[in-house]
Residue, then its C-alpha position, 0 to 999 in steps of 0.5 A: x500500500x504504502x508503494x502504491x501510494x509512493x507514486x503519487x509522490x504527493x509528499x516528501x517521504x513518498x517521493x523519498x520511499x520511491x527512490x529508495x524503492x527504485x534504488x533497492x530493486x536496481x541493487x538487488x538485481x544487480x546483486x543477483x545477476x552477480x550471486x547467479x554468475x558466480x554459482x553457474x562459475x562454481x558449478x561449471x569449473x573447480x576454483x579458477x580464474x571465474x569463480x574469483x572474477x564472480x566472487x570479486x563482482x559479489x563482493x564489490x555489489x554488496x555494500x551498495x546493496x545494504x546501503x540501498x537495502x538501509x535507505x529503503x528501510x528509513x524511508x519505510x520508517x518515516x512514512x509509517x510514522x506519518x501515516x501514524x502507525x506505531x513504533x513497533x509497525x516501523x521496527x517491525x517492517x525495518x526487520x524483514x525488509x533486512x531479513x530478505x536482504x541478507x537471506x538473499x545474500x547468504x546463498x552462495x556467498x564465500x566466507x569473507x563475506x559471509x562474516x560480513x553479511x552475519x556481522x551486519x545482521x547482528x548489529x540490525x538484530x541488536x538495533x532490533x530488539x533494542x528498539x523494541x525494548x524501547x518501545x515496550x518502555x515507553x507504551x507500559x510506563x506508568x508516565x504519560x508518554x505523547x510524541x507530536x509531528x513538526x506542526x505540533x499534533x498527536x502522532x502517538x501516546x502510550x496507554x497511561x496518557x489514556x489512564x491520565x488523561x480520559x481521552x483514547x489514543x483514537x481520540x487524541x491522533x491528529x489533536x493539539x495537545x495544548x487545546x486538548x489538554x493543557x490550561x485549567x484557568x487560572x492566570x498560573x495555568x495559562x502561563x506555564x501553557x504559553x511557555x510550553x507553546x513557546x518551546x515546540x515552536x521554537x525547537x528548545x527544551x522544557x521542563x515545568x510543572x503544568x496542570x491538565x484538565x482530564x476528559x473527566x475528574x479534577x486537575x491532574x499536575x504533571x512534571x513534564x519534560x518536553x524534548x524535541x524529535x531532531x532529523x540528520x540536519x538538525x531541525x526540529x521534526x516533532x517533540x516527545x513529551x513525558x508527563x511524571x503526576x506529582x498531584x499528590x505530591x504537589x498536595x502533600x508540599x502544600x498541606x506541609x506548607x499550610x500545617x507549617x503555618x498552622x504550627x506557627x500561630x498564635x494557640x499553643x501547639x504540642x506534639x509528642x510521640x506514643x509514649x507522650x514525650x515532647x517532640x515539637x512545641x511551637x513559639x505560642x507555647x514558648x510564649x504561653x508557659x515560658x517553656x522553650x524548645x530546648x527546655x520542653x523537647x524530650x520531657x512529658x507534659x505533666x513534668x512540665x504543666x501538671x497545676x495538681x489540681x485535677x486528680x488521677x481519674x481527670x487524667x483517666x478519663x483523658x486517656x480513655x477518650x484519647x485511646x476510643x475515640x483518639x481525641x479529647x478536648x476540655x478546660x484544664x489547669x496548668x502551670x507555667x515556668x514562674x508557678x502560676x496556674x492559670x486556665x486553658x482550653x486544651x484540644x488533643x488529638x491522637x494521629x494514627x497509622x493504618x492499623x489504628x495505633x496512635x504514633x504521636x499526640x498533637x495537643x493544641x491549647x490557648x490560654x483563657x485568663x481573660x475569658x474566665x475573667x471576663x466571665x467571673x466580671x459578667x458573673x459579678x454584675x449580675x449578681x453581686x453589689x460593685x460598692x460593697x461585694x455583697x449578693x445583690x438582691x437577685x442573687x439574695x432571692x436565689x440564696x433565700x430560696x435555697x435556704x427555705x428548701x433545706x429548712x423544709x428538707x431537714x425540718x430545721x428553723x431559719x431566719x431573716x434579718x433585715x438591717x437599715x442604717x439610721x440617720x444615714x441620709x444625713x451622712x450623704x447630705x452633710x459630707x456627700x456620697x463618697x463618705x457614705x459609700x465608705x460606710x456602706x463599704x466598712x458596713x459590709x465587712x462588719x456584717x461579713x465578720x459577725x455572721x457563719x461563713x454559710x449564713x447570707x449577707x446580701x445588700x438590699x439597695x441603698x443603706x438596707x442589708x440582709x442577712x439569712x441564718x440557715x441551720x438554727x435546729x428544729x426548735x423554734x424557741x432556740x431558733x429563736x434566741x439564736x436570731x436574737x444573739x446574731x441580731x444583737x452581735x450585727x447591731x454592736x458591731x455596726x454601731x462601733x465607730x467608723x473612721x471614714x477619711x479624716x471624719x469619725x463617724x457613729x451610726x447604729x442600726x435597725x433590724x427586723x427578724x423573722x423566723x420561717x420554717x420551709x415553704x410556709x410562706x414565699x420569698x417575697x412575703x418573708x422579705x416583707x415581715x422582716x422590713x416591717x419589724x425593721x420599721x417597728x425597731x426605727x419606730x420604736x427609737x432606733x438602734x435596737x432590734x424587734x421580731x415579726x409578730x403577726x399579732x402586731x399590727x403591720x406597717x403600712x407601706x407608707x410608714x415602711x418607705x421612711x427610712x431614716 
């Protein structure tokens, strides 16, 4: 077919297979004629003069012959390449073009130059099959493998350009590689295609890592070296690319670049080894626990941060979480450098290898001082004072609540008592606010020192406190005259002296007490009787203390509301 075709000599190879055939028949007849000559010589007439001339003729034609024989073979090769057969067609056709050359040759040829005719079919031999090795290579390696012709299209591809690529070997002849697969959209992408375009128009070398997008599947990276197809006078004839896929390991630099930043923040980070010894800290944990490297690498964290406030089933617990469910994360107290314990969210994390046995621990934590603090200043305003430190009157009705129902629990007597200060609005009036809130402040601290450390002290609002005895036994005539004990002990303490700046100041107070048991009646009415007996003391002259009787008339609210 391909000589049919030669005739038309339409193309350069055709042309150049035509000569190349005519060449070959007219060497091959001549040689021949000669091999003929010399039999019939050999048969006619015992070694003479005839025999050597026909040999010497033998002789003398064969070399044109393997140089016209070597032509035609080239000439093949070329064609088939542009008529995209495969390496292994060419090498193939090249062999038994040789093959019938030398079998034509070895009839009846004397011994030099038989030696030489075996010398040249070993060397073809060995081209021979180390052109098929090549071959093999190239079509069963696991990188992709593409050869393009001199105007830049697909001649040939191996199977992993297809396992690569998507795209069959039927589809991809006579494509152009960079419109077929090169350029995934990003400005980086179009860049590195461009280079490449640049390269195989020009004949130079390449080698970049570039970015394809598969008929099917997300963007494959491949280190690909481009290398230009050279014919005897030096000009590019077509390029062979082989692709190596680094999408992997590309991901895996970039996962190491953002772990790397990751290891460089501000939260501590930590990692040990199975047996939980220190083998990387990060700056952040230097920064937090005062710990350097150098200082840290090698050693357990409990020697270095263990406060001792948590106990052994804390850490056993952490453990067991770590070894189910190969993480744990909570809050903890450690221990810096300098002995100070302070707060931290800690997050810990085990890595394991393919059979589920944890290799290393990464333990991130940030301190959070500030957060417990800020939620400590929250906690504090809603319910406590910020003059004195004491309940304010929402965490009182909560302390009150709570007091009634361990009375009713245990069947136990308790006792309110409420306290104004007399005569404290003359205080404000004469020496202004500020003497009045060291009052209210040296108040506190008595009423503080003069009661359990269980019993309520509470700021009402104003100059008014309040006071919850819990536990006084299940006898109210006890519960009782302890009361009035404690009352009594309030109303000595507070009437001492004050020293507020350079003013010495007397104040006394007066208090209400009111004995309940449970839930008899609500927080709120037992607030009320105490603020009526209170008012029945100021009434009565001040300084002194009285009891809720519901036989006494109560204070009307009127009378309640004048304080001082």
């Amino acid at each position: 077919q391909l000589l049919a075709q030669a005739k038309a000599a339409d193309t350069d190879s055709q042309r150049q297979l035509a000569l190349a055939w005519s060449g070959w028949r007219l060497a091959r007849e001549q040689l021949w004629l000669a091999g003929s000559a010399m039999l019939d010589a050999a048969e006619a007439d015992a070694p003479g003069p005839k025999l050597a001339q026909a040999r010497a003729a033998v002789a003398a034609l064969a070399d044109p012959a393997l140089h016209a024989a070597q032509q035609l073979v080239d000439s093949f090769a070329q064609l088939t390449r542009e008529r995209h057969l495969s390496a292994v067609t060419a090498i193939r056709v090249w062999a038994a073009v040789n093959l019938i050359l030398l079998a034509l040759l070895a009839v009846g040829v004397a011994e030099p130059l038989a030696r030489l005719v075996r010398r040249q079919y070993r060397r073809l031999a060995d081209q021979t099959t180390e052109l098929e090795r090549l071959a093999l290579v190239a079509e069963r390696t696991s990188n992709l493998v593409m050869i393009s012709d001199a105007a830049g299209r697909i001649s040939w591809v191996n199977q992993a350009f297809s396992r690569i690529s998507g795209h069959s070997e039927q589809a991809a002849q006579g494509q152009d590689p960079l419109q077929l697969l090169f350029g995934a959209g990003s400005p980086a992408d179009a860049l590195a295609t461009a280079k490449l375009r640049a390269a195989m128009a020009g004949g130079a070398s390449l080698r970049q890592q570039i970015a394809i997008k598969p008929l099917q599947g997300p963007v494959v990276w491949l280190d690909l070296d481009s290398q230009p197809l050279r014919g005897a006078d030096g000009q590019a004839k077509g390029f062979v690319h082989v692709g190596l896929d680094v999408t992997e390991r590309r991901q895996a630099l970039l996962d190491a670049r953002v772990a790397a930043i990751a290891f460089d923040s501000q939260e501590a980070m930590m990692i040990t080894d199975a047996a939980q010894h220190i083998v990387k800290v990060n700056p952040a944990f230097t920064r937090i626990t005062g710990y350097g490297a150098g200082e840290a690498l090698g050693r357990r964290p409990g020697e270095l941060l263990q406060s001792g406030r948590q106990g052994e089933a804390f850490y056993a617990r952490m453990l067991q979480a770590l070894s189910e469910q190969h993480h744990w994360q909570g809050e903890i107290w450690n221990r810096r450098k300098n002995g100070e314990i302070f707060p931290e969210w800690l997050s810990i994390t085990a890595v394991c290898d393919e059979q589920g046995t944890a290799r290393h621990y990464v333990a991130v934590f940030s301190d959070i001082t500030q957060k417990k603090q800020a939620e400590q200043a929250i906690h504090d305003l809603a319910f406590y004072d910020p003059l004195t430190e004491l309940p304010n009157r929402r965490l009182l009705h909560d302390r009150l609540q709570q007091t009634m129902a361990a009375s009713a629990r245990h069947g136990s007597e308790a006792a309110l008592l409420f306290l104004d200060l007399d005569h404290f609005k003359v205080l404000n009036d004469s020496k202004g606010h500020d003497y009045g809130d060291l009052l209210l402040i040296e108040v506190a601290r008595r009423l503080r020192d003069s009661v359990r450390a269980n019993d309520t002290v509470a700021r009402h609002g104003g100059d008014e406190f309040v006071v919850v005895l819990d536990g006084l036994g299940a006898d109210p005539a006890l519960a009782a005259r302890q009361a009035a004990q404690v009352a009594e002990k309030v109303r000595e303490a507070i009437s001492q002296p004050y020293r507020l700046k350079e003013h010495v100041h007397h104040s006394s107070p007066s208090i209400g007490v009111c004995l309940f048991s449970g839930h008899e009646v609500d927080a709120d009415e037992l607030l009320r009787r105490a603020d009526g007996a209170m008012y029945l003391a100021k009434k009565g002259g001040r300084n002194a203390v009285r009891f809720y009787d519901a036989a006494q008339p109560a204070a009307t609210p009127t009378e309640v509301g004048r304080r001082d």
